[in-house]
KOLMAR-607815 format. One line per field, with one value per residue (C-alpha): residue number from 1; residue in one letter; chain; x, z, y. Coordinates in Angstrom, 3 decimals. Example, Ala and Ser with C-alpha at 12.3 -4.5 7.8 and 13.67 -1.06 7.14 Angstrom:
REM residues 2
pos: c(1 / 2) .
code: c(A / S) .
unit: c(A / A) .
u: c(12.300 / 13.670) .
w: c(7.800 / 7.140) .
v: c(-4.500 / -1.060) .
***
This chain:
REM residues 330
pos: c(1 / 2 / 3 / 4 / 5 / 6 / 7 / 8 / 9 / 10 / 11 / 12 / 13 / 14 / 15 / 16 / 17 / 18 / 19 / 20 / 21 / 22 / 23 / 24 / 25 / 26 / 27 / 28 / 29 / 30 / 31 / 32 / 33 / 34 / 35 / 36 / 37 / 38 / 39 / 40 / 41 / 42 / 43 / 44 / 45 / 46 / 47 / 48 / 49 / 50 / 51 / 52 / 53 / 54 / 55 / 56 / 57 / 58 / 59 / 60 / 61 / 62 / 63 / 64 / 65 / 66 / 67 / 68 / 69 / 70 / 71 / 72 / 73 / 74 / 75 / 76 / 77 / 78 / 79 / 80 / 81 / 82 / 83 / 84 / 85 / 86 / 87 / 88 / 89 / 90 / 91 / 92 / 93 / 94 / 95 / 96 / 97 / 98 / 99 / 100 / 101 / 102 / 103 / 104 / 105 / 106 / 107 / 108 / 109 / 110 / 111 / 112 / 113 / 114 / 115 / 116 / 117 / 118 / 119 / 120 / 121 / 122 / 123 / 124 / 125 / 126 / 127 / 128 / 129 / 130 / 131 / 132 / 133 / 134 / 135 / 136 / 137 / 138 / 139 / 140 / 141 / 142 / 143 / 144 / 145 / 146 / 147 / 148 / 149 / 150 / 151 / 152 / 153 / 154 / 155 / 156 / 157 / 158 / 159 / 160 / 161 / 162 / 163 / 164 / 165 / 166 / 167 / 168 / 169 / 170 / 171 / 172 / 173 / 174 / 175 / 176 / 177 / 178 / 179 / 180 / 181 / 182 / 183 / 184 / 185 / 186 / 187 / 188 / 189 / 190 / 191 / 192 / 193 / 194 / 195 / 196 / 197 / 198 / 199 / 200 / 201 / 202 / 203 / 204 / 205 / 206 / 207 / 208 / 209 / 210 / 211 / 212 / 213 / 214 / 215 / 216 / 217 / 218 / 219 / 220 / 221 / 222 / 223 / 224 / 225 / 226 / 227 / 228 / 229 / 230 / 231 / 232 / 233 / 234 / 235 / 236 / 237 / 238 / 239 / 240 / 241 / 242 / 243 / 244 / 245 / 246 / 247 / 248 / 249 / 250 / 251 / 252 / 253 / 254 / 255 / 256 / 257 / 258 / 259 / 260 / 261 / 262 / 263 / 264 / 265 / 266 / 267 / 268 / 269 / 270 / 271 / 272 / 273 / 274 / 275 / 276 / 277 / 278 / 279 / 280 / 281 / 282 / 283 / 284 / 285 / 286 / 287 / 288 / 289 / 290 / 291 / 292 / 293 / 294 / 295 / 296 / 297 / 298 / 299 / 300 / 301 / 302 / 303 / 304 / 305 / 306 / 307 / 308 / 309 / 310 / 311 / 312 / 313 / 314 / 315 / 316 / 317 / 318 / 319 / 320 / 321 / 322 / 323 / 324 / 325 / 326 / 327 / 328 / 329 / 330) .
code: c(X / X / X / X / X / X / X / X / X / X / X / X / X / X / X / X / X / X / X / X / X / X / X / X / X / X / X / X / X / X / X / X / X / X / X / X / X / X / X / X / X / X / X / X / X / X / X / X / X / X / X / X / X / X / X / X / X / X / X / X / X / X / X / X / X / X / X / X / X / X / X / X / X / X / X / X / X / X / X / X / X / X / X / X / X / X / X / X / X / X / X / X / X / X / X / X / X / X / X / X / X / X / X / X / X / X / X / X / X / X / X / X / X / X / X / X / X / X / X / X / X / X / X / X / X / X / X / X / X / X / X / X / X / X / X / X / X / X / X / X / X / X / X / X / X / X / X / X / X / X / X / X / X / X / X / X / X / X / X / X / X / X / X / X / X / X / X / X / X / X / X / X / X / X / X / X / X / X / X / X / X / X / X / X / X / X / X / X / X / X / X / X / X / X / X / X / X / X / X / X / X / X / X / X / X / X / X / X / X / X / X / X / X / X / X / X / X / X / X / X / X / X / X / X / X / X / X / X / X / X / X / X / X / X / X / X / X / X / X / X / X / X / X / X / X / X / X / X / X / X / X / X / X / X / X / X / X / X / X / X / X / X / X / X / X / X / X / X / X / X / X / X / X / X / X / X / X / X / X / X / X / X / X / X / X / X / X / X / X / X / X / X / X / X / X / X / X / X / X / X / X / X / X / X / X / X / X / X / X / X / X / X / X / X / X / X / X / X / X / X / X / X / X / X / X / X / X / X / X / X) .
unit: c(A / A / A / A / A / A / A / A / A / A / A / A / A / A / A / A / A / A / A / A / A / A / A / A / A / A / A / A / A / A / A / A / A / A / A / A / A / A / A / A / A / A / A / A / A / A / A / A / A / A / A / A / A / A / A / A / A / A / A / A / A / A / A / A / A / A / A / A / A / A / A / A / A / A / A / A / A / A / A / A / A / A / A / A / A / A / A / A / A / A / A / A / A / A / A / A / A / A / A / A / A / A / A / A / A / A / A / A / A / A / A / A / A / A / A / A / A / A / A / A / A / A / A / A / A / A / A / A / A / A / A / A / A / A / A / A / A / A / A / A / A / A / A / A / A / A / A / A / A / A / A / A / A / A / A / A / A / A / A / A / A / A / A / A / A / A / A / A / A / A / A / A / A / A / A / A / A / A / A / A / A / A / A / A / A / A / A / A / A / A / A / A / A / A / A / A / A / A / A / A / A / A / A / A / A / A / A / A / A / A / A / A / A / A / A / A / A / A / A / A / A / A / A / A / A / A / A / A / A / A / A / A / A / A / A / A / A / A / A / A / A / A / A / A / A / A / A / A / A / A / A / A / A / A / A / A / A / A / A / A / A / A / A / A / A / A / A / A / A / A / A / A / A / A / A / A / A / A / A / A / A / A / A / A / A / A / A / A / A / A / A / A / A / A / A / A / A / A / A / A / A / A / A / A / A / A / A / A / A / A / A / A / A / A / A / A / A / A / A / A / A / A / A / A / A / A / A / A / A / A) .
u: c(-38.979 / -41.755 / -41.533 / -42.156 / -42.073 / -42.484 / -42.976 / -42.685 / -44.920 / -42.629 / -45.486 / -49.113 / -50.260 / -47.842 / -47.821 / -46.034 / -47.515 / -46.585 / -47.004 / -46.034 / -47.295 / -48.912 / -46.283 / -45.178 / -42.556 / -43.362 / -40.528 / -36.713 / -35.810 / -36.808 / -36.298 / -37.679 / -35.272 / -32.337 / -34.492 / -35.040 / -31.082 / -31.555 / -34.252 / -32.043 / -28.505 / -25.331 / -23.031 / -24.806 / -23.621 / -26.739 / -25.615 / -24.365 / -28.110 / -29.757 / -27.821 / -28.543 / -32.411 / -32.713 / -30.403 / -33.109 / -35.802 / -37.542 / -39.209 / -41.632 / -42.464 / -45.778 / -45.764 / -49.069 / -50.456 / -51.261 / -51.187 / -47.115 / -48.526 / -49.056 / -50.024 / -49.366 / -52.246 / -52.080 / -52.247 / -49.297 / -46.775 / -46.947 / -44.439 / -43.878 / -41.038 / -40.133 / -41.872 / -40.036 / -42.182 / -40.218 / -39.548 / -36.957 / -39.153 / -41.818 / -39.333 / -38.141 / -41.957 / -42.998 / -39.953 / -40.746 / -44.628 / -45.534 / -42.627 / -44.401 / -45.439 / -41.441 / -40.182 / -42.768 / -40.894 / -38.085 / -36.872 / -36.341 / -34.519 / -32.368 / -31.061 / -31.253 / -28.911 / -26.866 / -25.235 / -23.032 / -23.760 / -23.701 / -24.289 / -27.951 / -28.074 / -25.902 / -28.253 / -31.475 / -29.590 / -28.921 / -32.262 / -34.208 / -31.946 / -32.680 / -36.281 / -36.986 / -34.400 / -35.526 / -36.758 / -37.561 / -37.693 / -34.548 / -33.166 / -34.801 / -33.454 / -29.842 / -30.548 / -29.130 / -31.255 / -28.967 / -31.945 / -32.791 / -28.765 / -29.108 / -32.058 / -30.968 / -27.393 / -29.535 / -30.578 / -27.550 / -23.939 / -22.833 / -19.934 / -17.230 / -14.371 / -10.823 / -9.240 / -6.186 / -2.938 / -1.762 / -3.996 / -7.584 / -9.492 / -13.170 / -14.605 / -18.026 / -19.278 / -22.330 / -23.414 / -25.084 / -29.115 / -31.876 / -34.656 / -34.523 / -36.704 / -35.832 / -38.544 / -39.364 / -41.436 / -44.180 / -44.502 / -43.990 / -41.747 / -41.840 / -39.846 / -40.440 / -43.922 / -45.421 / -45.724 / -43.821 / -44.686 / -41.473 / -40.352 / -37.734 / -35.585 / -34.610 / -32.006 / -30.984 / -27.778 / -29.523 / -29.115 / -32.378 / -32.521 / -34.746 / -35.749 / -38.001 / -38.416 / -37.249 / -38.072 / -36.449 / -37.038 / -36.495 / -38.511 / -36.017 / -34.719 / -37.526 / -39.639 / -36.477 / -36.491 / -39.755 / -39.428 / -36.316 / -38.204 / -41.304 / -39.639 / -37.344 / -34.176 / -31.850 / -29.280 / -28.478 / -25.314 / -22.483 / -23.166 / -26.426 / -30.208 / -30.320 / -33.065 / -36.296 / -36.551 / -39.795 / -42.760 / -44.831 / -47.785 / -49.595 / -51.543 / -48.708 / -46.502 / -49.648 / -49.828 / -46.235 / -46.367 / -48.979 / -47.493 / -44.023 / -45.370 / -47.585 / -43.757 / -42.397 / -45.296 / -45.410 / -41.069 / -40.922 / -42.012 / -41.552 / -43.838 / -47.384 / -50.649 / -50.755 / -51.229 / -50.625 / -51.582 / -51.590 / -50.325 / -51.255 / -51.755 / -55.741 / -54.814 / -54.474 / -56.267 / -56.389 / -56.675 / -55.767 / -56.865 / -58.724 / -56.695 / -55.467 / -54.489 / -51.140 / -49.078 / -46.527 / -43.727 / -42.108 / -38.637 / -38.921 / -41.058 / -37.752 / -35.514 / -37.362 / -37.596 / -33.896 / -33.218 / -35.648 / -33.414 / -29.977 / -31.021 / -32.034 / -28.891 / -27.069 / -29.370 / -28.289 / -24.405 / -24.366 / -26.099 / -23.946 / -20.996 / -22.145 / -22.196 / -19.142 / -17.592 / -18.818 / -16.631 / -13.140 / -9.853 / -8.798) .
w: c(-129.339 / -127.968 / -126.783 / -123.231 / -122.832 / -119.753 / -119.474 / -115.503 / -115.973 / -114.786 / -114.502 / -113.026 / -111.530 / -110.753 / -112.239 / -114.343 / -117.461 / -118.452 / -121.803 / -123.988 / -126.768 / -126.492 / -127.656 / -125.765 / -126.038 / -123.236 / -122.565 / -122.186 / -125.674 / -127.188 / -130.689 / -131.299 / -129.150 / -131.995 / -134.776 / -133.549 / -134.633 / -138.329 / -137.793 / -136.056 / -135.081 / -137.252 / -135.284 / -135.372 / -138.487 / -140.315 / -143.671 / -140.717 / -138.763 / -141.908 / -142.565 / -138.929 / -139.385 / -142.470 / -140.768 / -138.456 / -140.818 / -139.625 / -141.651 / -139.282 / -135.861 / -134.329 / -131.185 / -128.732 / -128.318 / -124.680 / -121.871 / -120.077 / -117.784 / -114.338 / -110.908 / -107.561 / -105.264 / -102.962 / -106.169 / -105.520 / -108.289 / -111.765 / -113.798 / -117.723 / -119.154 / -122.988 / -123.087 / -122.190 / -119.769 / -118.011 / -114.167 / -114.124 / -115.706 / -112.991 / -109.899 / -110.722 / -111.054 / -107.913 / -106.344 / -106.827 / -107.069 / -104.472 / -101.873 / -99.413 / -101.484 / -102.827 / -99.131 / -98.446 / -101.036 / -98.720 / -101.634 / -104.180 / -101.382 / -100.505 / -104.260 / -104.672 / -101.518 / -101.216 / -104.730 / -102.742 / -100.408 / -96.795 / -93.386 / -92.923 / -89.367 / -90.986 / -94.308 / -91.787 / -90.015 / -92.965 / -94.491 / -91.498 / -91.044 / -94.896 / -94.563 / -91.759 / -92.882 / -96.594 / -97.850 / -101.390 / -100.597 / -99.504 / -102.970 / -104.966 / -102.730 / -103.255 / -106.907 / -106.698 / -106.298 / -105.528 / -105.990 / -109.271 / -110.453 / -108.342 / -109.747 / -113.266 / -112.693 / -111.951 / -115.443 / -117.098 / -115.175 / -117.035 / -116.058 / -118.555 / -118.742 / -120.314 / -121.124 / -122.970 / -123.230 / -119.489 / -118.057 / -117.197 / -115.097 / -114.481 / -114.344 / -113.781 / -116.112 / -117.327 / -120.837 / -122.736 / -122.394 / -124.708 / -122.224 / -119.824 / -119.651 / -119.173 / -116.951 / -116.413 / -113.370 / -112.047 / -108.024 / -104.919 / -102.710 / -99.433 / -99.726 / -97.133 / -95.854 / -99.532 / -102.097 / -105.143 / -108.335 / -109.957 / -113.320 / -113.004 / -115.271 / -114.317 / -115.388 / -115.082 / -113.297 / -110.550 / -111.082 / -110.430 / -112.144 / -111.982 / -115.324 / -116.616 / -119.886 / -120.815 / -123.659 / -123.918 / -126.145 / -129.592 / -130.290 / -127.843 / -130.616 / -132.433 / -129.677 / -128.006 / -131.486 / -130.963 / -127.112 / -127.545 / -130.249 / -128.341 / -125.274 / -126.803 / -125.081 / -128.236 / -129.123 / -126.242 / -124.522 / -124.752 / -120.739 / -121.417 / -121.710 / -121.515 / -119.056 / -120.556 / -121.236 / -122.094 / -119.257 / -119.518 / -118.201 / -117.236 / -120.497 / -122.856 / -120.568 / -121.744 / -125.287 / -125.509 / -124.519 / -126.723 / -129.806 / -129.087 / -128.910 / -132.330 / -133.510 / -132.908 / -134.098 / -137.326 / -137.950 / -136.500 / -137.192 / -133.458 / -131.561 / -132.217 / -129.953 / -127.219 / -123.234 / -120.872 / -117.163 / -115.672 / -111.925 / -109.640 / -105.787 / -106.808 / -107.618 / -111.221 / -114.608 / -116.684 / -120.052 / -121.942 / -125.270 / -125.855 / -128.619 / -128.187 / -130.605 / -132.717 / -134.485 / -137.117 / -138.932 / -141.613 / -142.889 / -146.264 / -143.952 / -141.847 / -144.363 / -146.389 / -142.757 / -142.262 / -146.083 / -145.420 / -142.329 / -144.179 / -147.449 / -144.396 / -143.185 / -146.456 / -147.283 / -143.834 / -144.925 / -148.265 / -147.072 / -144.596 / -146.772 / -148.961 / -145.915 / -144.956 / -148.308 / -148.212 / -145.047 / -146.146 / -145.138 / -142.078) .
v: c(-33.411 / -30.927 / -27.263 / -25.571 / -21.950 / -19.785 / -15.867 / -13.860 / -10.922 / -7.672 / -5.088 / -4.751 / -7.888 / -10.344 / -13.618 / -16.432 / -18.056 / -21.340 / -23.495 / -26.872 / -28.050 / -32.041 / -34.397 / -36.689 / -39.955 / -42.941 / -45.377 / -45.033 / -45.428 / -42.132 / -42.240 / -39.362 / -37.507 / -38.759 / -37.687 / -34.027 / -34.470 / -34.744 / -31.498 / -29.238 / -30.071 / -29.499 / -31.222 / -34.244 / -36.657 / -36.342 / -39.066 / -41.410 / -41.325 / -42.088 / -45.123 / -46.013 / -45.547 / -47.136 / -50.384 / -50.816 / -50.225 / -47.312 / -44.985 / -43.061 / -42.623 / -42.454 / -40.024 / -39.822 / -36.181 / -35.916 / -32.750 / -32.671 / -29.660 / -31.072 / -29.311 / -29.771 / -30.877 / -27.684 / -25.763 / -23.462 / -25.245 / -25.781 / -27.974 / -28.882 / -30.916 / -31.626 / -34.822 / -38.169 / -40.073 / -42.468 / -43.684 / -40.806 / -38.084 / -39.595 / -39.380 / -35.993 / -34.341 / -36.168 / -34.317 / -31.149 / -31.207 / -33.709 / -33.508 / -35.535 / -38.248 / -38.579 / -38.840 / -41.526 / -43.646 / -45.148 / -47.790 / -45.109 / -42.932 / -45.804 / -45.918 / -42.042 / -41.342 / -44.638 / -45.485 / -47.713 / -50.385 / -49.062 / -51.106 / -51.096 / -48.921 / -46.279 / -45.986 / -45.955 / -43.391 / -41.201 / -41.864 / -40.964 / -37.301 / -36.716 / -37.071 / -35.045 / -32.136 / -31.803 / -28.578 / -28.304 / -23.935 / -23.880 / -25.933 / -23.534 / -20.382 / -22.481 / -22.609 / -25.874 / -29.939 / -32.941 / -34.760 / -34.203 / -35.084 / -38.125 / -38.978 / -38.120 / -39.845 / -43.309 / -43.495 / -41.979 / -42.975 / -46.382 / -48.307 / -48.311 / -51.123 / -50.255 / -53.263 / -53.500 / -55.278 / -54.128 / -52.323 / -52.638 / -49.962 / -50.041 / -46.298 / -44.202 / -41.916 / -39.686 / -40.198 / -37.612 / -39.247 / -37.824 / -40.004 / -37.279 / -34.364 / -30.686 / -28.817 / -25.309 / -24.478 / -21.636 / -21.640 / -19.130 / -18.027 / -16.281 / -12.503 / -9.907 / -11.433 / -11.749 / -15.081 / -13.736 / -16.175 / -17.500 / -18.993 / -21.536 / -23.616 / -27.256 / -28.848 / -32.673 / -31.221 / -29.892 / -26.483 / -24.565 / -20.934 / -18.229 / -16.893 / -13.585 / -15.805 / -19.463 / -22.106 / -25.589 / -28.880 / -29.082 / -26.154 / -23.816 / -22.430 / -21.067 / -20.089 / -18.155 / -16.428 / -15.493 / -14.315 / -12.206 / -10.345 / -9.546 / -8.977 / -6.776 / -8.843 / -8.709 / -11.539 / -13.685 / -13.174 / -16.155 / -16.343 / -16.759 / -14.601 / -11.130 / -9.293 / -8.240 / -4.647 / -4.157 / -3.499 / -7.145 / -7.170 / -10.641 / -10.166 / -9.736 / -12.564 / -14.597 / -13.773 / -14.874 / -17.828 / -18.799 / -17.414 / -18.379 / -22.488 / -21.583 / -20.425 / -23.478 / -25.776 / -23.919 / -24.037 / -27.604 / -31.225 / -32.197 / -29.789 / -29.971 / -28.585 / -26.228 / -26.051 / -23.220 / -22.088 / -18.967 / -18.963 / -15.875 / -14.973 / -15.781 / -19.306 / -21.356 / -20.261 / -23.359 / -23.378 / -26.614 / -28.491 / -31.907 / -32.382 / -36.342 / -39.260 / -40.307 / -37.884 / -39.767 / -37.840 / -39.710 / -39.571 / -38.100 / -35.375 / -34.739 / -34.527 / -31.780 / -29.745 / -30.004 / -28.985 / -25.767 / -24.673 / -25.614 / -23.190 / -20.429 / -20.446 / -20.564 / -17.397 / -15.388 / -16.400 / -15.119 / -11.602 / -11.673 / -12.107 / -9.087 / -7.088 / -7.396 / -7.434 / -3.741 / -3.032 / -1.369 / -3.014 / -1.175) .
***
């Protein structure tokens, strides 16, 4: 569910833009999350999931339209994240937003750093060293947050038994979760005595990577489609998003970003409404939308969606077929 795009401005004034559109799913079960499925995945078995939804009689969702764009207090961050709002979604904003406010919770610490029960001097020990030595700059100049994969790995890593006819092993392991949010951040960073504004992409893994362009939720597709297009990128590379090559000034980063989430609302069920900030040297340029309530997509609703994308594809195929029937045996 949702979309979140961000655009780095390469020429002129220097600044990151930042958007989402307004829906959001509270809770840990996230039903809307397995839904996006019969939308937009083709791995996914889509006949299975529709015996599962009508099993447990569901036939619609309602989802509340709400802003996901927070800011930090000192006004020098700016975070989004594709909509699940939950005690881990809540831990993991708090992290990189409000630093000081995170360290100041010493029970949450205690599970975050100690997944196994320690003598109490040696956790105090530890705790005390990690609070006074953390430095949420120098995670992002790592590219890399332990925090956010601990904090990720308490809602995901299950215990598993394997118990058969002789042998039986307990084990620990990370299931694929669709409660957690993906986030996509605008702050600075010192380099060579001047705050440059960066555009970041979160992951629940930790890894922290700076982007010139990024979209994520189950919009990413379409609004990627959209960005590679304007910003004249091309096809993305298996390893990933190629560099910009166009000149993008904080005006066109801007325009975007807007258009890009419009995309997405417009090609998908699951992304409705629009947010974005603008984050410069001058500060934070606001511009978000009243827009609040219940959105409710219904079955039937999804299924036409995912038929519209299937006869796309089978359209692209069968040019693509005559194409290369035209190529001569070599």
């Amino acid at each position: 569910m949702t979309v979140i795009a961000g655009v780095a401005s390469n020429y002129g004034k220097k600044g990151v833009v930042i958007g989402s559109d307004r829906l959001v799913s509270s809770g840990d079960f996230n039903i809307a999350e397995y839904i996006r499925y019969l939308e937009l995945d083709d791995i996914f078995g889509v006949s299975d999931f529709i015996e599962y939804l009508k099993k447990i009689n569901l036939d619609k969702i309602k989802i509340t339209l709400r802003r996901k764009i927070q800011i930090s207090k000192d006004k020098q961050s700016v975070l989004t994240g594709t909509g699940a709002i939950n005690e881990t979604n809540k831990k993991a904003t708090q992290l990189l937003l409000h630093p000081k406010t995170f360290l100041k919770d010493n029970s949450f610490l205690k599970k975050m750093l100690f997944p196994f029960e320690l003598p109490e001097g040696v956790q105090k020990k530890a705790l005390n060293h990690f609070k006074s030595t953390f430095d949420l700059a120098k995670r992002i100049r790592e590219a890399y947050s332990p925090e956010i994969r601990r904090i990720a790995d308490i809602q995901v890593v299950q215990r598993h038994e394997i118990d058969v006819p002789g042998f039986k092993k307990s084990y620990w392991d990370r299931d694929y979760n669709p409660r957690l949010s993906e986030h996509i951040m605008a702050t600075f960073m010192k380099h060579k005595g001047e705050q440059v504004p960066l555009l970041l992409d979160i992951s629940n893994t930790g890894t922290i990577h700076r982007c010139e362009y990024y979209a994520n939720g189950a919009g990413q597709e379409y609004a990627l489609e959209y960005m590679r297009e304007r910003l004249g990128t091309g096809k993305p590379l298996i390893t990933g998003e190629n560099q910009v090559r166009k000149q993008v000034t904080l005006e066109e980063a801007e325009n975007v970003v807007k258009e890009a989430i419009s995309h997405a609302n417009e090609k998908s069920l699951l992304c409705r409404g629009l947010d974005y900030v603008i984050l410069t040297e001058k500060g934070i340029e606001t511009h978000f939308s009243d827009e609040r309530g219940e959105y409710e997509i219904n079955l039937i609703a999804l299924i036409n969606s995912r038929l519209k994308n299937i006869n796309q594809e089978v359209i692209y195929l069968k040019k693509a077929k005559k194409e290369y029937q035209k190529i001569p045996d070599s």
